[in-house]
C-alpha positions, 0 to 999 in steps of 0.5 A, a space after each residue: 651183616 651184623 646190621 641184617 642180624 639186628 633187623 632180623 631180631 627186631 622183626 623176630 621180636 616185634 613178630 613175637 610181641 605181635 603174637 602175643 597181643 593177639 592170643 591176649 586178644 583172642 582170650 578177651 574176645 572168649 571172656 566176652 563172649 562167654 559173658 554175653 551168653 550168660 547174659 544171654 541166659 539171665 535175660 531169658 530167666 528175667 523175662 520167663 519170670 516176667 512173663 509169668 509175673 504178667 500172666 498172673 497178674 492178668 487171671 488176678 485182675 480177671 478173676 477180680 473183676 468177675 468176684 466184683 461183678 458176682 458181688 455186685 449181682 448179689 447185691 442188686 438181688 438181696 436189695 431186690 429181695 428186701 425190696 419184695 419182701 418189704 412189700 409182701 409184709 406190708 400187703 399182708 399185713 394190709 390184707 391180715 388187717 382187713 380181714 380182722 376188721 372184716 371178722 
C-alpha cells in the first residue's frame, strides 16, 4: 500500500512538474509572439520609410534630369544666338561699310 502511496506521489510530482514546464512554455511562447509583432510593426515603419526615401529619390533624378535638359536648351539657343548675332554685326557692318564707301 505504501508502494501504491509513493507512485501516487511521484506521478502527482511529475504531473506538476509537468504543468509547470508547460505554463513556463506558454509564457515563452507569448514573449515571442509579441516580440514578433513589434518586429512586425518596425519593419512596416522601415519600409514605409524606404518607400519614401525611393519616392523622393525618383522626383529628384526626375527633376534633375528635366533642370539638365532645360540647361542644355539654354545652351544650344544663347550659342545660337551668339551665333546670329555675330553674323548680324558682321553684315551690318559689311553693308555700314559699303554704304560709307558708297557715299
Amino acid at each position: 500500500m505504501k508502494d501504491i502511496e509513493e507512485r501516487v506521489i511521484r506521478n502527482e510530482e511529475s504531473a506538476n512538474s509537468a504543468h509547470k514546464r508547460l505554463d513556463d512554455q506558454a509564457r515563452e511562447l507569448i514573449i515571442v509572439k509579441d516580440a514578433w509583432h513589434k518586429h512586425a510593426g518596425r519593419m512596416h515603419t522601415v519600409e514605409g520609410i524606404l518607400l519614401g526615401i525611393s519616392t523622393s529619390v525618383d522626383k529628384w533624378t526626375i527633376s534633375t534630369n528635366l533642370n539638365t535638359q532645360t540647361l542644355s536648351e539654354f545652351k544650344a539657343i544663347a550659342k545660337t544666338a551668339i551665333f546670329m548675332g555675330s553674323i548680324f554685326i558682321a553684315f551690318c557692318g559689311f553693308v555700314g561699310g559699303q554704304l560709307m564707301n558708297w557715299w
